[in-house]
C-alpha positions, 0 to 999 in steps of 0.5 A: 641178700636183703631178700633172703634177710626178709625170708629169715626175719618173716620166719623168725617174727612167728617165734619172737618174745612177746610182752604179754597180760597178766591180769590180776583180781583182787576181792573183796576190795582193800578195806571193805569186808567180803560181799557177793559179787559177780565177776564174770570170766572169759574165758571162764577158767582164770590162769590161776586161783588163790583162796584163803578161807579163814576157819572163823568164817565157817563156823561162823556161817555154820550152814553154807556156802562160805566161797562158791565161784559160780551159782548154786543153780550152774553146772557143778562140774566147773566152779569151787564151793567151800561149804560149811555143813553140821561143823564140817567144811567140804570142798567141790572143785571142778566137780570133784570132792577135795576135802570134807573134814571137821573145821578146827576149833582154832584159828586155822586158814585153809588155803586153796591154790589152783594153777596149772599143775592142779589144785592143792589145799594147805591147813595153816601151811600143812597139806591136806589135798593135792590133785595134780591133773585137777583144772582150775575151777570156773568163775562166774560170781564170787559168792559167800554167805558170809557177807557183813560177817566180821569173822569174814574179815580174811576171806579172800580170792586172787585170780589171774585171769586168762588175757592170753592173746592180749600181747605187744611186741617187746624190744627185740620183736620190734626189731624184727618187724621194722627190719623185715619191713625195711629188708622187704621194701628195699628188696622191691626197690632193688627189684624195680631198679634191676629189672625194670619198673612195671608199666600197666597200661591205662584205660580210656574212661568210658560211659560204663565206668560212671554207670558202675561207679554210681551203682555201687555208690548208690548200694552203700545206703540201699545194699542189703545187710549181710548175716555177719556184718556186725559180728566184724563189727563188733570184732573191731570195736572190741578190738580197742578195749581188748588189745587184740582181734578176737572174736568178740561173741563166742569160741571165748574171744580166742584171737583171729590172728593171723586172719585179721587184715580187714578188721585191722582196717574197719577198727582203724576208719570205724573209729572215725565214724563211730562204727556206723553201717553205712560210715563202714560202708563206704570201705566195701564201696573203695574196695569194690571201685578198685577193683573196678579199675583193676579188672579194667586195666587187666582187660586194656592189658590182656585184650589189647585193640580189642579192650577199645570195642565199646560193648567190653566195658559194658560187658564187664559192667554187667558181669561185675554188677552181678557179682557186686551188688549181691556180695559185694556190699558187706563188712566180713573180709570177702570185699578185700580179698575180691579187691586184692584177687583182681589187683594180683590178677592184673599183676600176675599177666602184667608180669606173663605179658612182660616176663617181669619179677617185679611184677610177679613179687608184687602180685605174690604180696598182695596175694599173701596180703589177701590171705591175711584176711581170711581162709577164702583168701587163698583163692588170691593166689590162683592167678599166680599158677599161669604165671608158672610156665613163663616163670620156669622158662625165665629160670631156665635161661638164667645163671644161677645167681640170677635165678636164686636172686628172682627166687628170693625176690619171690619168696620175700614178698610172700612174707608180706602177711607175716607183719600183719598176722603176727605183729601183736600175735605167736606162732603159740597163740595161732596154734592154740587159736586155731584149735579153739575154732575147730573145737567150738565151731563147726569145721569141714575138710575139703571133700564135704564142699557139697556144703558150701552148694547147700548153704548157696542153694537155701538163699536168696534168689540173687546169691544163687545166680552169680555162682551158678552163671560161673558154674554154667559158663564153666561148664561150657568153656570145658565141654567147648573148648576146641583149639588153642586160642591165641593169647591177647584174644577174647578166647584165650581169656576166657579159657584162663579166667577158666581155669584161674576160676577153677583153681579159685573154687578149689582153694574155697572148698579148702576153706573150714566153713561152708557158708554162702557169702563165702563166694564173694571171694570167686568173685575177680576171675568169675567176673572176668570169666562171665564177661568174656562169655557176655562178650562172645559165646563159651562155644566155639563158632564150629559147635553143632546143633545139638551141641549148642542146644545143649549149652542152651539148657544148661544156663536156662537151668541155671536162670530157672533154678537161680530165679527159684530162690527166695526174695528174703533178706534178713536181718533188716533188709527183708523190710519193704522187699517185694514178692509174697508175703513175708510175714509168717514165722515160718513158711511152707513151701509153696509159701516160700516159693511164693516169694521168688521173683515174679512179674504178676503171675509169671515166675522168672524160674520158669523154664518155659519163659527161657525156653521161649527166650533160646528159641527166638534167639535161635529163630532170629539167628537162622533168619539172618544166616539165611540172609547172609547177615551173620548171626548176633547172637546164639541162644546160650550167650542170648540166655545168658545176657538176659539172666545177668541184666534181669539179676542186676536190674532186678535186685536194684529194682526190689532194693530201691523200691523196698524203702517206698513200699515200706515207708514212713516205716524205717528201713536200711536204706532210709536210715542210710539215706539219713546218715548221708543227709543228716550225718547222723549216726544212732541207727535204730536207736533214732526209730525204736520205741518202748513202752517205759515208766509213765512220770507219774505212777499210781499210789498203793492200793487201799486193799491188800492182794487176795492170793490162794493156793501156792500163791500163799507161799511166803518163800522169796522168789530166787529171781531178782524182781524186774523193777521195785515194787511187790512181787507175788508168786507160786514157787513153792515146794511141793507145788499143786499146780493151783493158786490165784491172785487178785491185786488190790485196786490201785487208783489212776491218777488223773493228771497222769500221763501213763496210756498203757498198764505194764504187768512183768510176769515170770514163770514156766508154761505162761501160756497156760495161766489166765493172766489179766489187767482190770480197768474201773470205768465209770461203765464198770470193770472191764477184762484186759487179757494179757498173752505172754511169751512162752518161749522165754525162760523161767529168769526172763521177765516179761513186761505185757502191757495193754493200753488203759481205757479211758478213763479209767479211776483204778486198775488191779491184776488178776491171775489165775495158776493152772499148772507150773509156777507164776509170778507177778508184779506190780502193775505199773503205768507206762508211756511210749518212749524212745529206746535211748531212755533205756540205752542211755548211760548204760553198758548194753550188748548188742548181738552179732546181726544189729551191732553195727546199727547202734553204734552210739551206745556204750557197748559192753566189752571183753578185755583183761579176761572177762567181760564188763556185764551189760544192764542192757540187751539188744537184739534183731528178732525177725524170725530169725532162730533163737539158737544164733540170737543167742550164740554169745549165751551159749556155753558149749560154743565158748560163748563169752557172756556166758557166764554173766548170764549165769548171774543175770535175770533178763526184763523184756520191755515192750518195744516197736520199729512203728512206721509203715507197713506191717513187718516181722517183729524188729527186733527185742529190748531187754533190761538185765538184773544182777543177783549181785552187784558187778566187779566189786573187786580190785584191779591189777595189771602186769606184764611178762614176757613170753616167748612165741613158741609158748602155749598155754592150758588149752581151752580146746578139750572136753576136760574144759567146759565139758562140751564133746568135740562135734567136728 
């Protein structure tokens, strides 16, 4: 009965009222007149708009823009602009014309309402437009010309923004939760007590434990950073100003539910530790040290007496290590789905061996607990399928009653992942979640798995090898697997954790994502797997000559195409690392191929070596036989032991060594080592430097500028200047292409204390002017060049700084147009400083790969609908594409700050990770500018209740942002 009650309520819960956001902007604020301001939505599109236009502030604006809710320069197609033009007033909504029609000479109000059903216009109550398929138009700013006008005094625009998936169960689906809770405890309870308690034998400590437990230990400050660590990061951060887990950088925050069992856990101990790498570290480490203990028990539990031969622990050390040390070590899910996976696998033959219901529901929870973290989650439910047989024999010999109370027994437990996917959530908002993620991130069905391969095979070299030495001893297992094996065997172990491998990777290949850190998931059953196989060849003893030489070649294969791949490691942790030279931007192939492991000249991904290594093997066995000694070793399990231990001991070689080679530079692992001696936690904001505002500047220069050709224009500059001072620039219509610029002298005081001339420059086509700083020395006037940036955009300053000779009395600028526009700031006198000059008291953003090594700073969030616009951007460099630096700008992909960015002018400062050896660039630090002050507007904050099954206006569609749908 209790079961069944937990079925129905875990079924009931998806559909339960929710109490849900309803976020409400006012502007302009009560009692101040209109003024621009940005107001930057996410997603972009609010729920509803409301907006009076007083006919007064038309004509008293005469031409322009009365109302627009994004800038003149952004995409047409999605804002509102109320226009005033030669007595006429026009309105572009979602980029369809609305109305165009004289203003009245009264004192009339249009009033305009979009919502859901479309977009309508009244004139003092009368309707004048209605378009009923009409979206809500996009705000990014709200914009007037009308500023400081009295006339202005009723304009004015109330916007409810789109805070969809932030909800909180009401009274009633309180209720259901507690009482599924309850129902399902007490189910299990009864199960122990019916069917007896679930008894797992222990396993004697060995020596192997501490060498396993001291590694992995050791990884939390020499791991490497994995490409997504700080995107969960920043998931779970965001988390608390949000109200839910949505995804913090792009697909416009849309909620992970019902994936977000691990995130639920780093918001929850990253609050302890201020979201700190190596602070969040340490709850891979706890997942990885149970699942230690659960592949031990599961080996004590399956192999019996034999679990007690000192090399099993040794064995399975290696194979875990292996598997661990490349994929273990990360904040995305995959740990906790490794850790659930082995305590179900344990589970699951505790309850084959026992013939146990509890043990089975117990293994069938924590399963569905693994699919509470993610996609790959699924892979936890592969070592339920042998459990079937034994399960249907039970159920065979029992009474009905018997078998529908074990069924119901089953099933209930399977509802675990129900409080944890839907408590704050709906069956509505997964829907509509769901959908969001296949529209704006790229999604793969089952059959184009091939990707995952791909994306296995362009990494690292230490990614590669765990998979393929499961692929390789897989393959063997198949091709060699002779008779049936008695259960309790070192055989028949391997021949289940086979196939429970093989059903683990075809739950991933279900997986919509193909990438490679995917396959920490495999991990639990390849270990075990792999370490049957480190145990006792995956040949039988009978196999032929040929049939062993063959299954030699396949692992040789695997080592040399394993070993083939490249030792890099970015972001961060490609510093110090060994092995070619990792400098370059980008890398040919015989560059490339330069950085796979090697000792001197020999390559580790030469067959050749392997070759070397089989045949010894092999003539070593032949001598013993021919002795009558018995042979140790085969050549594919010999290959295969060689491949493991050289993985495991190579990858801490080059990770342990890396902070060394790199030192007194910062690396992952010195900073980790900093945190644990010191218990600090600012990450890089301890070790960047900038190039900021000396104390003292330089006064005016005596001189004015001598500017010519198309810097004579006296047109403003449609870009907000990247600090006080003059600007000069060559943005003129139409433009020749030509012009110059000399800056009058500007004195270097001499008490200063500047050591470098910061010049910010902005155009299109830099590289192309003649851009320099002149020094007056008292041995004459030396040229300074200054080299700027040509991949920045035309609203992206860039501060080019050289250093000052000294001494120097005076310095001027000197530029030189020769092609498109230029634009030229005062020279300022700078000094290198820490980063935290800049960071400090600001909102700063720090992307999806550094997040999680600024924990300090006050980062900028994404809740109610909107985003709080950063003053400060941070980011890693390294190489690395722009297009994934910039995946929270991007409008096609649902970027969240997308629309802040419309508004924002980017500073890049001039900043250094000094220290060390030579290294890729680290990273970038930019101050961002507003052409308007930010969220001058008024808050509101209701609340309603909606049901489960309610979804609303998708934002899934190309009718939304205009992005077509790219699979």
């Amino acid at each position: 009965m209790l079961a069944a009650i937990a079925v129905l309520l875990g079924v009931a819960i998806p559909f339960a009222p929710v109490t849900a956001s309803d976020p409400v902007v006012s502007w302009p604020q009560a009692g101040k007149l209109p003024s621009s301001t940005v107001v930057p939505l996410s997603p972009p599109r609010p729920l509803s708009l409301h907006a009076t236009i007083p006919c007064a502030a038309l004509r008293a604006v005469g031409n322009g823009d009365v109302l627009r809710t994004v800038p003149a320069g952004a995409s047409p197609a999605t804002g509102l602009a109320v226009t005033a033009a030669a007595g006429r007033v026009s309105v572009l909504a979602a980029g369809t014309p609305v109305l165009d029609e004289p203003i009245p000479a009264d004192g009339c109000d249009y009033r305009i309402a979009a919502t859901a059903t479309g977009l309508s216009i009244t004139r003092d109550s009368a309707p004048v437009a209605n378009f009923p398929d009409l979206p809500v138009p996009s705000v990014a700013a709200l914009i007037t010309a009308a500023e400081g006008m009295p006339q202005a005094g009723g304009l004015a625009v109330v916007l409810h923004t789109d805070d969809r998936y932030n909800s909180q169960p009401n009274g009633l689906k309180t209720l259901l939760l507690w009482a599924h809770l309850i129902a399902l405890g007490a189910t299990l309870v009864l199960a122990w007590r019916h069917w007896g308690p679930v008894r797992i034998p222990r396993a004697r400590p060995r020596w192997a434990d501490l060498v396993v437990g001291v590694t992995a230990t050791s990884w939390v400050l020499l791991g490497p950073v994995q490409y997504d660590d700080a995107w969960y990061v920043l998931m779970s951060r965001n988390a608390g100003a949000s109200g839910y887990l949505g995804n913090y950088v792009y697909m416009f925050n849309a909620t992970e539910n019902p994936f977000v069992l691990s995130q639920y856990l780093m918001q929850f101990w990253g609050r302890l530790g201020e979201f700190s790498l190596w602070w969040l570290r340490l709850l891979p480490l706890a997942y990885g040290l149970i699942t230690w203990v659960a592949l031990r028990r599961l080996l004590t539990t399956t192999l019996g007496r034999t679990a007690g031969n000192p090399w099993v622990p040794w064995a399975l050390g290696l194979a875990f290590l292996a598997w661990w040390l490349p994929y273990g070590m990360t904040l995305r899910p995959e740990p906790l789905i490794l850790c659930l996976t082995a305590v179900t696998m344990l589970l699951a033959e505790t309850a084959r061996r026992r013939e146990s219901i509890p043990a089975a529901a117990a293994a069938t929870l924590v399963a569905a607990l693994a699919l509470s973290c993610s996609p790959s989650g699924l892979v936890a439910w592969a070592p339920l399928a042998p459990a079937l047989p034994w399960l249907w024999r039970w159920l065979r010999d029992r009474s009905w009653k018997s078998r529908s109370v074990a069924g119901l027994t089953v099933v209930a437990t399977g509802t675990a992942i129900v409080p944890v996917a839907f408590a704050d959530a709906t069956f509505g908002d997964v829907l509509e979640a769901t959908k969001v993620h296949r529209w704006y991130y790229g999604s793969f069905a089952w059959y184009e798995e091939w990707r995952h391969i791909d994306t296995l095979m362009s990494g690292p070299w230490a990614l590669r090898l765990p998979v393929l030495m499961t692929l390789g001893v897989g393959l063997l297992v198949a091709l060699g697997r002779g008779r049936r094996a008695a259960p309790g065997t070192v055989r028949w172990l391997m021949l289940s954790s086979a196939v429970v491998t093989a059903l683990a990777m075809a739950f991933l290949a279900l997986s919509p994502t193909k990438w490679v850190l995917h396959f920490g998931a495999l991990a639990a059953p390849a270990i075990v797997l792999l370490t049957t196989a480190l145990l006792r060849s995956p040949l039988p003893r009978t196999t032929g000559a040929v049939a062993s030489i063959a299954g030699a070649g396949v692992l040789i294969a695997v080592a040399a195409a394993g070993f083939s791949g490249p030792n890099i490691w970015k972001p961060f942790s490609d510093r110090g690392q060994s092995f070619g030279n990792h400098l370059p931007p980008s890398l040919s192939k015989i560059e490339l191929s330069m950085t796979a492991p090697h000792i001197g000249d020999v390559f580790l991904r030469d067959a050749k070596l392997w070759v070397g290594l089989a045949v010894a093997i092999a003539a070593f066995g032949l001598w013993r036989r021919r002795r009558r000694l018995g042979v140790l070793l085969r050549p594919e399990r010999g290959v295969l032991i060689a491949t493991a231990l050289l993985l495991v001991i190579g990858m801490f070689a080059v990770f342990a060594y890396a902070p060394f080679r790199q030192a007194p530079g910062w690396t992952v692992a010195s900073g980790g080592f900093e945190f644990a001696t010191t218990g600090r936690t600012a990450g890089l904001a301890d070790h960047v430097q900038v190039l900021a505002d000396a104390d003292v500047q330089p006064p005016a220069p005596a001189e004015p500028a001598v500017v010519r050709g198309d810097f004579v224009t006296t047109s403003p500059l449609p870009v907000p200047p990247s600090a006080p001072g003059a600007v000069w620039h060559s943005r003129t219509t139409p433009p020749t292409g030509k012009g110059a610029l000399v800056t009058g002298w500007y004195p270097v005081p001499a008490t200063g204390d500047g050591t470098h001339v910061t010049v910010p420059v902005l155009g299109e086509g830099l590289t192309a002017h003649r851009l320099e700083v002149q020094a007056d020395t008292p041995s004459g006037v030396v040229g300074l060049p200054l080299t700027p940036d040509a991949a920045l955009g035309a609203r992206h300053w860039q501060e080019l700084a050289v250093a000052l000779p000294q001494p120097a009395r005076a310095i001027r600028v000197v530029a030189e147009q020769r092609g498109p526009w230029l634009a030229v700031g005062e020279p300022r006198l700078t000094k290198i400083r820490p980063v935290t000059t800049v960071t400090d008291g600001q909102t700063v953003f720090a992307d999806q790969l550094s997040a999680m090594l600024w924990p300090d700073i006050d980062h900028a969030e994404v809740a109610h609908g909107m985003t709080n616009p950063p003053t400060v951007r941070v980011s890693a460099a390294e190489h690395i594409d722009p297009g994934v630096l910039s995946n929270s700008t991007f409008t096609d992909w649902g970027g969240n700050f997308a629309t802040s960015a419309q508004t924002a002018t980017y500073v890049r400062m001039a900043s250094a990770l000094p220290g060390g050896p030579e290294t890729a660039p680290w990273g970038t630090v930019d101050r961002i500018v507003y052409d308007f002050p930010t969220r001058q507007v008024d808050f509101g904050f209701r609340h309603h209740d909606r049901a489960g099954w309610t979804r609303l206006p998708t934002l899934a569609g190309e009718e939304y942002i205009g992005r077509k749908y790219t699979g």
